[in-house]
Steps between C-alpha positions, in 0.01 A plus 500: 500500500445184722146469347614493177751246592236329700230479143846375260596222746134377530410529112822289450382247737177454317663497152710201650220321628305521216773354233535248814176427418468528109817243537316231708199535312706364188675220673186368579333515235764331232473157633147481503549615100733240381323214744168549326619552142758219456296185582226610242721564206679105586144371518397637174781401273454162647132472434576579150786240467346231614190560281743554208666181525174306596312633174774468216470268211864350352626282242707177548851554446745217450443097659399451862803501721532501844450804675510413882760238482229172570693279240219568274455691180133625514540851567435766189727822407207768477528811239234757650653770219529358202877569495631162437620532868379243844365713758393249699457124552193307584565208730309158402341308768343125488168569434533784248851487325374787271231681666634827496640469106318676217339209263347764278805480268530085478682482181770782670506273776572179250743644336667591830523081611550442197867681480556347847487187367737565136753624818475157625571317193735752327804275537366164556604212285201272418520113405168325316403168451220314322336199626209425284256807388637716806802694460648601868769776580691631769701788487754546837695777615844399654353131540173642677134489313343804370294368224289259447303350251246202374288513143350303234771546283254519185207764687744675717252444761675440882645681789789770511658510844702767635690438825674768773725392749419121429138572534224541261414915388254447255350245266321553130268270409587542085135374369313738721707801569475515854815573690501470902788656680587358849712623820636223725246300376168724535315594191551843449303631262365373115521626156238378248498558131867595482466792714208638415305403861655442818378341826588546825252285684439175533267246662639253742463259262639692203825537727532178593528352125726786393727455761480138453614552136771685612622218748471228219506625152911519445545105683449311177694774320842447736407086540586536074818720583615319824493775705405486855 
């Protein structure tokens, strides 16, 4: 009788010590599981992510604006979908105000500035006067400038001068069909042929005379209208 006792008390012992055991072995082991799984699956999505967002091609959408609050509007609304929909915004810089834009669609992006600038001169009221074979106009906006313009008044040939915040946006020379669009004074970026091309670099020398123009071509258009 005390033998069997003895044999029941020890085989409960080891039965105890080995789910002791099993129970350890688990403990130890989870850790070690979630440690080595988690950081891989974070990397991954990230890898893909960033490559995602690195590689996509978008479309214009709307004027520039100004995305990270500078004071300047040089910054694009990107549609990566094709939904109609900004999903993100490329920030201009100094050098490059439209290095990251798509330019393979110029006439899209025309007819883009082009709307930005019927906005501008939706409710203006314009004044013209003739002074020989030139015909000048102005049209103003609660007493400020948005408009301007100087042409032969028989060719039509001249300058059409659009104007933001008291300073010049963009400027069409009529006979050629070039249009330059500025921001704070910089050349932007140029549309030749009505559209059909557009440039986004320039020489030097090419920037200085367009941003000369756009410094001195509306002068003898408010000297005519008195307008300082």
């Amino acid at each position: 009788m005390l033998k069997r006792q003895l044999q029941s008390l020890v085989f409960i012992t080891l039965v105890t010590l080995f789910v002791s055991c099993q129970k350890s072995q688990s403990l130890k082991s989870s850790p070690i599981s979630i440690g080595a799984t988690a950081p891989t699956a974070v990397a991954v999505d990230s890898s893909i992510n960033l490559q995602s967002m690195t590689t996509k091609a978008g479309t214009v959408i709307g004027h520039a604006i100004d995305c990270d609050n500078d004071g300047r509007h040089n910054d694009y609304r990107i549609d990566y979908d094709a939904d109609g929909i900004p999903d993100d915004c490329i920030i201009g810089d100094d050098e490059s105000l439209t290095a990251n834009i798509d330019t393979t669609t110029p006439q899209n992006l025309f007819d883009s500035r082009l709307k930005l600038l019927d906005a501008l001169t939706a409710e203006c009221v314009e004044n013209i006067k003739v002074e020989g074979d030139i015909t000048y106009s102005i049209c103003t906006t609660d007493g400020q400038p948005v408009k301007a313009a100087e042409f032969l008044t028989d060719l039509g040939d001249g300058l059409n001068i659009w104007f933001e915040r008291r300073k010049v946006k963009a400027i069409l020379r009529t006979h050629s069909g070039e249009m330059f669009f500025f921001d704070n004074g910089k050349l932007e970026l140029m549309f030749e042929d009505r559209g059909m091309q557009v440039i986004t670099s320039f020489s030097p020398e090419e920037r200085q005379e367009y941003e000369e123009l756009a410094q001195t071509a509306y002068q003898r258009i408010f000297q005519v209208f008195n307008i300082d």
